[in-house]
C-alpha positions as CSV (number, residue, x, y, z in Angstrom):
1,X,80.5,85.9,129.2
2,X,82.0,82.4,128.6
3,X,84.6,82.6,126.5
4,X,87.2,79.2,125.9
5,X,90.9,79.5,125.4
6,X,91.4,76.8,122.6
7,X,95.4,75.5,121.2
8,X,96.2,77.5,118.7
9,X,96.1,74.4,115.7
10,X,99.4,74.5,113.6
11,X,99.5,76.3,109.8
12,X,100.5,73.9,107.3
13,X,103.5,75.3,105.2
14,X,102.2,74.9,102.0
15,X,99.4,76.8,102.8
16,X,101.8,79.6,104.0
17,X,103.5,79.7,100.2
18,X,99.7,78.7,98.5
19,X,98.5,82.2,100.3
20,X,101.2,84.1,98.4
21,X,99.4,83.1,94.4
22,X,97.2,86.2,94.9
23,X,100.3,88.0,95.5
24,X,102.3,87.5,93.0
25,X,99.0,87.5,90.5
26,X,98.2,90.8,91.7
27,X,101.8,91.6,90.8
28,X,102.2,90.6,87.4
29,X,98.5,92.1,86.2
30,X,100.1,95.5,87.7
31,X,103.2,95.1,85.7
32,X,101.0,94.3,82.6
33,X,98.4,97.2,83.0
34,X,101.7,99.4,83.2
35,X,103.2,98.1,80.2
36,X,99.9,98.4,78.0
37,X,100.0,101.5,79.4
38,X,103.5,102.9,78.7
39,X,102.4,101.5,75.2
40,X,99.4,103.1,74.5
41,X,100.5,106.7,76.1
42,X,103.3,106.5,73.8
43,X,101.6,106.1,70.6
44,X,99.3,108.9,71.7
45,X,102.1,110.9,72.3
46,X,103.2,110.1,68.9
47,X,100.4,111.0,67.1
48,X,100.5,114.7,68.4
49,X,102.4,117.3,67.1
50,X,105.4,118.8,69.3
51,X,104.7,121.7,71.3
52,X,100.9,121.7,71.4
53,X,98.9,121.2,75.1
54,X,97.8,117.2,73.8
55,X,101.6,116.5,73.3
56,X,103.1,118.0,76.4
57,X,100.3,116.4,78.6
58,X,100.6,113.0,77.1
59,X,104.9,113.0,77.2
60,X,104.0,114.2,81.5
61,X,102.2,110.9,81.6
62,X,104.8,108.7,79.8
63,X,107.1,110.7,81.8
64,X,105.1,109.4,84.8
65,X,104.6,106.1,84.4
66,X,108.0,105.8,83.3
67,X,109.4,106.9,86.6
68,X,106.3,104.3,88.3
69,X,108.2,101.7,86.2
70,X,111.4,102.5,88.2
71,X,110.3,101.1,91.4
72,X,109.1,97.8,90.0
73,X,112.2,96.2,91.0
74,X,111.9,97.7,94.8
75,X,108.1,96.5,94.8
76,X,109.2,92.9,93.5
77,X,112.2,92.8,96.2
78,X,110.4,94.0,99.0
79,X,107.7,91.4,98.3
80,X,110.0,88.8,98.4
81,X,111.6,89.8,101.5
82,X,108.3,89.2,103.0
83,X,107.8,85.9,101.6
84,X,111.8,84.9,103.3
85,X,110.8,86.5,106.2
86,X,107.1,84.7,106.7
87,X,108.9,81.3,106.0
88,X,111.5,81.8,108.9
89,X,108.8,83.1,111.2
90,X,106.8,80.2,110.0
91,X,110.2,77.7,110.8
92,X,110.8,79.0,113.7
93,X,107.1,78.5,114.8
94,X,107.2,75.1,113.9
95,X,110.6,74.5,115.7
96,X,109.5,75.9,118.6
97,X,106.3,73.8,119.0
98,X,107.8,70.5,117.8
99,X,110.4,71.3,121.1
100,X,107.3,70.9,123.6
């Protein structure tokens, strides 16, 4: 097999941050479906009377997505941890081949 070693051509930084729109779009709609969520569970919930099995199963869920909703902060922070992080890889990269 013939296989050629070719330079490994440079990534242009605004492509690095363009490559992150899915990200962040993908974020948001998950946020949203949660919140229409939370929303509609709730008014479910509301429309049942206490103690039956339709009430208790629809306050688990809000119960649930409530506690989902707690580590939407973590999910946001840790995505943009990766973004800081890429960008300094990204730097350094840069630096490193400019110094050639």
């Amino acid at each position: 097999m013939n296989y050629q070693i070719r330079a490994i051509e440079p990534l242009d930084k605004k492509g690095q941050v363009g490559g992150l729109t899915p990200n962040i779009i993908g974020l948001v709609v998950a946020i949203i479906v949660l919140v229409l969520g939370l929303v509609i569970v709730a008014e479910l919930r509301d429309t049942q009377t206490a103690g039956t099995e339709a009430f208790s199963a629809a306050n688990e869920s809000l119960v649930g997505l409530g506690t989902f909703a707690d580590f939407v902060p973590i999910i946001v922070i840790a995505v943009a941890a990766s973004v800081i992080i890429g960008l300094i890889l990204l730097g350094f990269a840069f630096s490193a081949r400019k110094g050639r």
